[in-house]
MDAnalysis code that builds the backbone (N, CA, C; Angstrom):
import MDAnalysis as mda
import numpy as np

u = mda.Universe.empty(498, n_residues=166, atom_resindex=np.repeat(np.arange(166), 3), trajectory=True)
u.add_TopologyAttr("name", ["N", "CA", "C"] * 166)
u.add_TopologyAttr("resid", np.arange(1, 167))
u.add_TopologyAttr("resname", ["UNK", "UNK", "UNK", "UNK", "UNK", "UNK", "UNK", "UNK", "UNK", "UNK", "UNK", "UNK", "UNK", "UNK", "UNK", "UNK", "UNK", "UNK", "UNK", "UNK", "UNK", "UNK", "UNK", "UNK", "UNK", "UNK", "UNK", "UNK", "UNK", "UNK", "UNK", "UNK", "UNK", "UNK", "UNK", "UNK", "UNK", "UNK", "UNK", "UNK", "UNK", "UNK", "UNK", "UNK", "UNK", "UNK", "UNK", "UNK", "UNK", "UNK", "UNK", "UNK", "UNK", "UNK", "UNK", "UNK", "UNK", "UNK", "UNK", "UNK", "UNK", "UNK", "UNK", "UNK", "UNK", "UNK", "UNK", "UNK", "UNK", "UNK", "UNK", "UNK", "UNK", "UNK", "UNK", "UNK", "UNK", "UNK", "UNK", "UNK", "UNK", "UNK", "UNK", "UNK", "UNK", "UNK", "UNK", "UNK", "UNK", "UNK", "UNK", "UNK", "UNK", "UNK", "UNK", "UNK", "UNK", "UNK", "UNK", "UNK", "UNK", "UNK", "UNK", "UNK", "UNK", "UNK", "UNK", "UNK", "UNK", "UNK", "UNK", "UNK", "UNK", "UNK", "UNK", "UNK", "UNK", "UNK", "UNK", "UNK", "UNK", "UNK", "UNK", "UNK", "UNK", "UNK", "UNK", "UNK", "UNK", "UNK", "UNK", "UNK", "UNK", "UNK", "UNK", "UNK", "UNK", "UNK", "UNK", "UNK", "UNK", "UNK", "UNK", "UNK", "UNK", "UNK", "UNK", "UNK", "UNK", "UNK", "UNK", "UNK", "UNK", "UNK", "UNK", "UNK", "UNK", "UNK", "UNK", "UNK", "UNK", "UNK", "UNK", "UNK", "UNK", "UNK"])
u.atoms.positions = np.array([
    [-14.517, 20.386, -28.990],
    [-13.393, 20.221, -28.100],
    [-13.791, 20.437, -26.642],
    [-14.816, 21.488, -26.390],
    [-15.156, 21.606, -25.033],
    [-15.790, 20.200, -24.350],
    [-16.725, 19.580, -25.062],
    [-17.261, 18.608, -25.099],
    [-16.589, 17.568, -24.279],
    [-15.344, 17.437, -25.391],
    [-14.757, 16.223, -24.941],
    [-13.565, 16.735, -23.491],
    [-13.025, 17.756, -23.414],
    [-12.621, 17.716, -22.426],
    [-13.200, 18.154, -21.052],
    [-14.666, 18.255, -21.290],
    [-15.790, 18.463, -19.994],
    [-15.886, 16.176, -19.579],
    [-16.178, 15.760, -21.123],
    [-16.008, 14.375, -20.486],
    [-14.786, 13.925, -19.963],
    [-13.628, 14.437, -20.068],
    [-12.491, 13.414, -19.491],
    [-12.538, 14.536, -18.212],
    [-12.740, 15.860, -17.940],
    [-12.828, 15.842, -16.561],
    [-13.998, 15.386, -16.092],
    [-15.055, 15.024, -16.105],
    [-16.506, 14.077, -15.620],
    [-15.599, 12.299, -15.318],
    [-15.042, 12.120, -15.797],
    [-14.512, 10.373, -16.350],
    [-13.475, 10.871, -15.094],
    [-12.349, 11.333, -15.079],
    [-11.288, 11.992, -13.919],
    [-11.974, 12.040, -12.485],
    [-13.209, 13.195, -12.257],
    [-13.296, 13.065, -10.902],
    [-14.218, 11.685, -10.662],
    [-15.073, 11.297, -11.721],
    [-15.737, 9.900, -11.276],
    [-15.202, 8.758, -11.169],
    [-13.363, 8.449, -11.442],
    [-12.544, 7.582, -10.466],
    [-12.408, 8.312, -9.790],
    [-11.714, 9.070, -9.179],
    [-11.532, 9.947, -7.896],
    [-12.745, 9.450, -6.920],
    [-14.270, 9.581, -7.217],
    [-14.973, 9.128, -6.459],
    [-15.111, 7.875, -6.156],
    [-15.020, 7.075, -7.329],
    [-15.253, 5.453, -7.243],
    [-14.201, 4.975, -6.027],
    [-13.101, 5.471, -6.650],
    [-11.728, 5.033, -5.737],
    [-12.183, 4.983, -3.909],
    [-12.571, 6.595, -3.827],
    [-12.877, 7.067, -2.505],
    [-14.007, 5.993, -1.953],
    [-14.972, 5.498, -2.892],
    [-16.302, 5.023, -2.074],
    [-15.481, 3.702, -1.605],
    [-14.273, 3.222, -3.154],
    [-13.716, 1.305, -3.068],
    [-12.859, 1.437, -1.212],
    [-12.074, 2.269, -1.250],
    [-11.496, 2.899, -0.325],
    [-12.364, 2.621, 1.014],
    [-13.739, 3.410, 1.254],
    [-14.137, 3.510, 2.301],
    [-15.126, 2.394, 2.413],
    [-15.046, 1.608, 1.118],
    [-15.775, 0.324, 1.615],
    [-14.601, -0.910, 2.436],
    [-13.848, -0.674, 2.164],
    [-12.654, -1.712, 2.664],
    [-12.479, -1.091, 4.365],
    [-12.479, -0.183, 4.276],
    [-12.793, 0.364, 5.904],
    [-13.259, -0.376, 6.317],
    [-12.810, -1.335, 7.569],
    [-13.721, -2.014, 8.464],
    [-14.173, -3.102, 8.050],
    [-13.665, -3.412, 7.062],
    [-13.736, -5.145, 6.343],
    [-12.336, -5.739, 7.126],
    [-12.531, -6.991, 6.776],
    [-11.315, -7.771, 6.836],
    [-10.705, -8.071, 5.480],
    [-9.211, -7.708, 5.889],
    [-8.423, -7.304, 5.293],
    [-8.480, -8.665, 4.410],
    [-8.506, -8.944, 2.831],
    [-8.204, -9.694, 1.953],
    [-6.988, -10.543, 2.193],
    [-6.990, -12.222, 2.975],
    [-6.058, -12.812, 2.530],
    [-4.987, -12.904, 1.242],
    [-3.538, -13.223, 1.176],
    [-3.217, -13.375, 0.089],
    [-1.769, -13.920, 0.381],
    [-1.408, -14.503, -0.588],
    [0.542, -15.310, -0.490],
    [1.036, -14.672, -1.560],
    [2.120, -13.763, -1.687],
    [3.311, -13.345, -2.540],
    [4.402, -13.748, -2.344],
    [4.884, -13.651, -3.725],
    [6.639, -13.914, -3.357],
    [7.199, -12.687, -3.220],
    [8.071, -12.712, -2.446],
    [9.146, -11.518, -2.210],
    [10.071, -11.690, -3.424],
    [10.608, -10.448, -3.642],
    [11.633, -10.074, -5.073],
    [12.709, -10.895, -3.955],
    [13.131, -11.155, -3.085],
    [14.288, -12.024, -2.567],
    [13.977, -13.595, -2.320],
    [12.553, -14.166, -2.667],
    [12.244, -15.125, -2.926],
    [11.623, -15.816, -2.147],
    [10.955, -15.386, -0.630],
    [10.365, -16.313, 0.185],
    [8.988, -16.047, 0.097],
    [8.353, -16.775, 0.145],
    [6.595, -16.082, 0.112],
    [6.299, -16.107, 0.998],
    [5.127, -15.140, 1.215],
    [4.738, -13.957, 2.399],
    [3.291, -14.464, 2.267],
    [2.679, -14.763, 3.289],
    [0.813, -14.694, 3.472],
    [0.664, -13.672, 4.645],
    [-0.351, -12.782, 4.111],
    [-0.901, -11.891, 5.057],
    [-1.550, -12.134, 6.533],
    [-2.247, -13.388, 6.518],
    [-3.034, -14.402, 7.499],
    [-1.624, -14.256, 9.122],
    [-0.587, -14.851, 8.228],
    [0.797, -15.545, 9.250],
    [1.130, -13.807, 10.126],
    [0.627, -12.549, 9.665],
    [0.735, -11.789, 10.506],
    [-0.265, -10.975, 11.575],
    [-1.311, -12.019, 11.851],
    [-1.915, -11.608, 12.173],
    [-1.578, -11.337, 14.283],
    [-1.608, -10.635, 15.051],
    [-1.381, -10.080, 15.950],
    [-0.217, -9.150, 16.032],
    [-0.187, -8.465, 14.892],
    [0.900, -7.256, 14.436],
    [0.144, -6.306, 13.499],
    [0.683, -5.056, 13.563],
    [0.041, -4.037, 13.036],
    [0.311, -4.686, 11.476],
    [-0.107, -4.541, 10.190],
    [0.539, -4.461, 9.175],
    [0.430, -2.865, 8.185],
    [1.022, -2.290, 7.589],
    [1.153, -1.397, 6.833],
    [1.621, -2.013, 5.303],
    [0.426, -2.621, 4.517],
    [0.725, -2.756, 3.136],
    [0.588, -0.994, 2.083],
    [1.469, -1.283, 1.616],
    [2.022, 0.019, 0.629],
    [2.152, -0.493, -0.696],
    [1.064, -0.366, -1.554],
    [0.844, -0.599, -3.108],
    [1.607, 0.965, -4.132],
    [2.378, 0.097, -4.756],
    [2.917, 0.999, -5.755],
    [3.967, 0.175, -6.975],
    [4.618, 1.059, -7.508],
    [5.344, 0.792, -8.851],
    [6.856, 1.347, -8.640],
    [7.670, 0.820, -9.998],
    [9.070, 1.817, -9.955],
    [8.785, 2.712, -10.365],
    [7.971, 3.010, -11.735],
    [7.448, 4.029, -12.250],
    [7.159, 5.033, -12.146],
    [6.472, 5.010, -10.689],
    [5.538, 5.870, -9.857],
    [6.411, 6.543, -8.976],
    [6.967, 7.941, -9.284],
    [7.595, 9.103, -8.417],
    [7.065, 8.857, -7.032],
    [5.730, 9.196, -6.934],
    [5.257, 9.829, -5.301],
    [5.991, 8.516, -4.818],
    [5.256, 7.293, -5.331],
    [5.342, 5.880, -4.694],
    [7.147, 5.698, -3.954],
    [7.621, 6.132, -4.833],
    [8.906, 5.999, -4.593],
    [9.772, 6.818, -3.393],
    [9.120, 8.241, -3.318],
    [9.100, 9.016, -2.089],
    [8.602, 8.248, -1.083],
    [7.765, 7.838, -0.914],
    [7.102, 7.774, -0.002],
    [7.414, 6.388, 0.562],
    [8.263, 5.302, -0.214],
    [8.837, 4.117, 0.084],
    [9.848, 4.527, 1.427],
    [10.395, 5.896, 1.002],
    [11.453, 6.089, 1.637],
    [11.242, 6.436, 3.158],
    [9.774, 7.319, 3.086],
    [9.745, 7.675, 4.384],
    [8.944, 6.698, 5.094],
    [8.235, 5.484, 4.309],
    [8.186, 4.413, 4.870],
    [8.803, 3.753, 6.177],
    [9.852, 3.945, 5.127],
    [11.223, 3.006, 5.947],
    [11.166, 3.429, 6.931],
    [11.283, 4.821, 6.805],
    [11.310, 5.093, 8.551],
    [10.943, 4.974, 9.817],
    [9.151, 4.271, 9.185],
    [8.556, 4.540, 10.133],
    [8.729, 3.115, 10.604],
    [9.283, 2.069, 9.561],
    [9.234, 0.724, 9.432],
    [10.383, 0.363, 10.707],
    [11.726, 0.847, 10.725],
    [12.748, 1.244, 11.648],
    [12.107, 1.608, 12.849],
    [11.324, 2.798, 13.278],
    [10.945, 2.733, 14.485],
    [9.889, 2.378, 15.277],
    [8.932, 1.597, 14.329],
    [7.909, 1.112, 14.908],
    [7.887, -0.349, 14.845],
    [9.119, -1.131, 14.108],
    [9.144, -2.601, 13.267],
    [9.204, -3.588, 14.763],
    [9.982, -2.791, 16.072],
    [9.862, -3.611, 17.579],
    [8.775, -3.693, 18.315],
    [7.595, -3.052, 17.680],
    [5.938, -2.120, 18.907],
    [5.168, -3.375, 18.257],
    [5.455, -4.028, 16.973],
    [4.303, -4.697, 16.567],
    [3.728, -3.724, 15.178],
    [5.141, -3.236, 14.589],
    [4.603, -3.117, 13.143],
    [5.344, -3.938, 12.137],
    [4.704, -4.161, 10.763],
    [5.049, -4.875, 9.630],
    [4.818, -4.029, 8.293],
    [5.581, -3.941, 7.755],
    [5.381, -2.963, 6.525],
    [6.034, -4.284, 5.586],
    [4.952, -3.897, 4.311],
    [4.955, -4.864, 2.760],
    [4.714, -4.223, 1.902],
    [5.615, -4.010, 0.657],
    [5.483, -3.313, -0.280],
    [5.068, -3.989, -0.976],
    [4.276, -3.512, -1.903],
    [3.321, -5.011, -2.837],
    [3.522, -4.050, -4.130],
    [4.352, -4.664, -5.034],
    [4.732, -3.851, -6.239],
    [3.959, -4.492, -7.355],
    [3.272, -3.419, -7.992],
    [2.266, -3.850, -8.916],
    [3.046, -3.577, -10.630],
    [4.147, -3.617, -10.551],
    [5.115, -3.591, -11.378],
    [4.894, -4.903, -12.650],
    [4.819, -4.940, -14.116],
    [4.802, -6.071, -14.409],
    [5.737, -6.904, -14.325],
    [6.487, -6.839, -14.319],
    [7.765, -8.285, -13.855],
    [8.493, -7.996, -12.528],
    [8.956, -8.877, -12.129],
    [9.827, -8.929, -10.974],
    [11.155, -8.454, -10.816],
    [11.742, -8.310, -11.688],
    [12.849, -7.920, -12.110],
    [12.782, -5.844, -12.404],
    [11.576, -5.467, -12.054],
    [11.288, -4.183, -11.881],
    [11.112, -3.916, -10.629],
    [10.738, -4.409, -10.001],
    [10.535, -4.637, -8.289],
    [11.633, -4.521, -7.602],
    [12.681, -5.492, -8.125],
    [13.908, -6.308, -7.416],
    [14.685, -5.308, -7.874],
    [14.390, -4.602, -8.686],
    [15.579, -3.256, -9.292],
    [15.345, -2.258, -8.680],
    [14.050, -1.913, -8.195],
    [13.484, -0.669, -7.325],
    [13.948, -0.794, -6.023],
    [13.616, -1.993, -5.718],
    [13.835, -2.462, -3.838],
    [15.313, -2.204, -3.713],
    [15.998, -2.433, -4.907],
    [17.787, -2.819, -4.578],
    [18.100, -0.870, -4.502],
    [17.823, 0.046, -5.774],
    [17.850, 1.013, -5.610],
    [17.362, 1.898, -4.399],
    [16.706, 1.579, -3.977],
    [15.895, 2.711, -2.665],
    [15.935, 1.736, -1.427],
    [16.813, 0.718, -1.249],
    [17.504, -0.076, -0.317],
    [16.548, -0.412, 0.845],
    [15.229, -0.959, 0.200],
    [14.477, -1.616, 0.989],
    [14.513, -2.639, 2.029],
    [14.409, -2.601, 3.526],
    [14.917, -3.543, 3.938],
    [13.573, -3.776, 5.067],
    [12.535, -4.029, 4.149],
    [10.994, -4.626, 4.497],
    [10.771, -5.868, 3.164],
    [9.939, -6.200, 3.339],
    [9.663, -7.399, 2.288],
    [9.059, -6.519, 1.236],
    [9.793, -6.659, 0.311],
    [8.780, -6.127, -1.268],
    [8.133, -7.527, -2.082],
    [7.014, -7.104, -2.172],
    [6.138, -8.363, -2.489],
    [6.097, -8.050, -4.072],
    [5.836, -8.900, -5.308],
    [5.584, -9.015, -6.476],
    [4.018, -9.262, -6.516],
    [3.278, -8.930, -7.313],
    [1.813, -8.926, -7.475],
    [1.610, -8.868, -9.264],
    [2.334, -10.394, -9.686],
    [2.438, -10.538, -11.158],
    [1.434, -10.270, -11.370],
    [0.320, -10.569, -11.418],
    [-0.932, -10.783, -12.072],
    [-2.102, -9.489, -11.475],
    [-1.116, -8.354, -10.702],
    [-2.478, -7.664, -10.300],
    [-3.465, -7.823, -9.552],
    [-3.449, -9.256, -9.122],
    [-5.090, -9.811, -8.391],
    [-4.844, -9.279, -6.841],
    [-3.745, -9.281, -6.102],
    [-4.036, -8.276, -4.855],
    [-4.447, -6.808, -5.014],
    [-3.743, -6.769, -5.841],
    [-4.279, -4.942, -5.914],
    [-5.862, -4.789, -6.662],
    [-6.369, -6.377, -7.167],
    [-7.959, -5.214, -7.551],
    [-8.758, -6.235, -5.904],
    [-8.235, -6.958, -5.166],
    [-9.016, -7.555, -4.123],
    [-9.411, -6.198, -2.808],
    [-8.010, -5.678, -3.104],
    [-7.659, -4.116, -2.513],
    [-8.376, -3.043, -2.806],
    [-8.451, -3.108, -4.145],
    [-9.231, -2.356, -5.158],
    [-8.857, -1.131, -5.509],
    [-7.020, -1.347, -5.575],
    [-6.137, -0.319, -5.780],
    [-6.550, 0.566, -7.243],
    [-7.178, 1.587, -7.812],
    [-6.897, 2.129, -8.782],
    [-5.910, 3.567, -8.927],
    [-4.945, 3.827, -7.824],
    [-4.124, 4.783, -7.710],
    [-3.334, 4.110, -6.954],
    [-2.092, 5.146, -7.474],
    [-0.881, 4.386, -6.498],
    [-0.402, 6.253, -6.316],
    [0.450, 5.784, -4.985],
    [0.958, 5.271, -4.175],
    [-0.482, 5.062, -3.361],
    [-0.589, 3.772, -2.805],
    [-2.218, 3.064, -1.853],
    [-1.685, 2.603, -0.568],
    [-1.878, 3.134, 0.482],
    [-1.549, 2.268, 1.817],
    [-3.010, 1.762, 2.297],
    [-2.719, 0.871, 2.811],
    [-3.694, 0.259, 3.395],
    [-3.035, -0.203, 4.951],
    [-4.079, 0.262, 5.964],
    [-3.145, -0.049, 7.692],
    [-4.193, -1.196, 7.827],
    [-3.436, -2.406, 8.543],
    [-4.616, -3.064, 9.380],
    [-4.284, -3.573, 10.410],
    [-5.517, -3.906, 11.596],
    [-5.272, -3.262, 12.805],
    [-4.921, -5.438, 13.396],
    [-4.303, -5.450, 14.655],
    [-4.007, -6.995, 14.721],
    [-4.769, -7.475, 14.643],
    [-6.232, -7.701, 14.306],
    [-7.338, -8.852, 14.283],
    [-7.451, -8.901, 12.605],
    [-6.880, -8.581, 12.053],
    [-6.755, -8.457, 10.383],
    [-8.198, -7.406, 10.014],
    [-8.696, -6.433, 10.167],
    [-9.170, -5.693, 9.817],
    [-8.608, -4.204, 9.477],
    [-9.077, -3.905, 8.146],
    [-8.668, -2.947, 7.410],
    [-9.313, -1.494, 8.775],
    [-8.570, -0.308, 8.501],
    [-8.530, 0.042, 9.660],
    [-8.234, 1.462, 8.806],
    [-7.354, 2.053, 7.987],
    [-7.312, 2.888, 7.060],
    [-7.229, 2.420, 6.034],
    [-7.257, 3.969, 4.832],
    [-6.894, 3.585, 3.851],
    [-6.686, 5.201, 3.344],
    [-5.589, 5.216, 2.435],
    [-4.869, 6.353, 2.078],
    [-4.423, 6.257, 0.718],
    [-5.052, 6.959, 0.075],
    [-4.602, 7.063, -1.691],
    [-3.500, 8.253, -2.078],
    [-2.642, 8.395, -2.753],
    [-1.892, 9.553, -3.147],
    [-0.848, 9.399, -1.665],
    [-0.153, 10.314, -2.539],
    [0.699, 10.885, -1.319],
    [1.297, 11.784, -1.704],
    [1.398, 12.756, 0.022],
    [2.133, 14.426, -0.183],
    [3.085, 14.410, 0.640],
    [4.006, 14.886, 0.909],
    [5.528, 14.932, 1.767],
    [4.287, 15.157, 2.915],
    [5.240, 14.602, 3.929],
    [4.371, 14.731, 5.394],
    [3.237, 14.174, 5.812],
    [3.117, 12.810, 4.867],
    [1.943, 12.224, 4.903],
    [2.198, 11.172, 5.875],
    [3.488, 11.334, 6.542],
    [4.095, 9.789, 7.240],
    [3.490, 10.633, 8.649],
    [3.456, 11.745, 9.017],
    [2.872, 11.824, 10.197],
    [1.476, 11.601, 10.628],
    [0.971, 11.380, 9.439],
    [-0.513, 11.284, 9.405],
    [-0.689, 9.311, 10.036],
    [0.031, 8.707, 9.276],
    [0.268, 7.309, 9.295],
    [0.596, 6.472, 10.673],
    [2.151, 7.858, 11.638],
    [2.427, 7.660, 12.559],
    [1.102, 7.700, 13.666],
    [0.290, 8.522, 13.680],
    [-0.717, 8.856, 14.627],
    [-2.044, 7.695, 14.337],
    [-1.665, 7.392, 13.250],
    [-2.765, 6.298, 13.270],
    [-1.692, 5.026, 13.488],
    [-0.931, 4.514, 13.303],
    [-0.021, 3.335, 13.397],
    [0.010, 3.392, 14.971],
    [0.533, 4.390, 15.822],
    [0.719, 4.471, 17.187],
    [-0.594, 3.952, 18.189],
    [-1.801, 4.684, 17.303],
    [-3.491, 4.108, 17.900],
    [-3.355, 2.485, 18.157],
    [-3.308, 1.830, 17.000],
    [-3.299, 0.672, 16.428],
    [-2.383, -0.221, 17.325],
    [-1.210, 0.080, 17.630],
    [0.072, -0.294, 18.316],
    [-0.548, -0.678, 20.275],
    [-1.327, 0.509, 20.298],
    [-1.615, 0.522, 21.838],
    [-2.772, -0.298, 22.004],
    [-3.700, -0.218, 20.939],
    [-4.788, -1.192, 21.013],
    [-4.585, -2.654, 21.464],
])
């Protein structure tokens, strides 16, 4: 028994690391093109925003933190949405109809994107959610932030504000 639960914590922190290296390899790349449909039905390409901050936010309904942290999203989405920010929720939810039930509940009023098939989130190379990814107006990835803890939106603000003045 020791055995095996020395391997699932070895297997545990070695995503934890993988994540961190996928994470800090996207640092300073350009940000992965891509077209979604919105749970309200218009499709979205990442490309068409380019000379605006964007703040993509990968998550689920499923997912508690994700769902916190939608909220304080919003906020920042409200006061920074006139400076040259864009916030996209890219719900890695399997159907759309989980998305469109989440967005309606926690009264999203940013584009929530559908990601049927998963393929943005492994181009991203999301293996945790709640995943933000900031990128800066020339479409380069610029942060990247896995998990989330209450008070993580000030962390976001101070880098979103950098980004804004650039």
């Amino acid at each position: 028994m020791k055995r095996r639960g020395a391997l699932q914590t070895l297997v545990a922190v070695m995503s934890i690391v993988v994540g961190a290296v996928a994470g800090a390899e996207l640092a300073g790349s350009e940000a992965p093109d891509f077209a979604l449909k919105s749970v309200s039905g218009e499709n979205r390409r990442l490309s068409e925003y380019r000379g605006r901050v964007v703040l993509l936010s990968f998550w689920a309904s499923w997912c508690g933190d994700c769902r916190s942290q939608l909220t304080g999203l919003a906020d920042l989405h409200g006061r920074y949405a006139g400076a040259g920010l864009e916030l996209m929720a890219v719900s890695l939810d399997t159907t759309r109809a989980q998305a469109a039930d989440a967005a309606e509940s926690l009264r999203m009023a940013y584009p929530v994107l559908h990601d049927a098939g998963g393929e943005v989130g492994r181009a991203y190379a999301v293996d945790s959610m709640p995943f933000v990814v900031l990128i800066d107006r020339d479409g380069v990835v610029r942060d990247v932030f896995e998990g989330y803890r209450r008070g993580d939106e000030e962390q976001y603000v101070v880098r979103i504000r950098e980004l804004l003045s650039e």
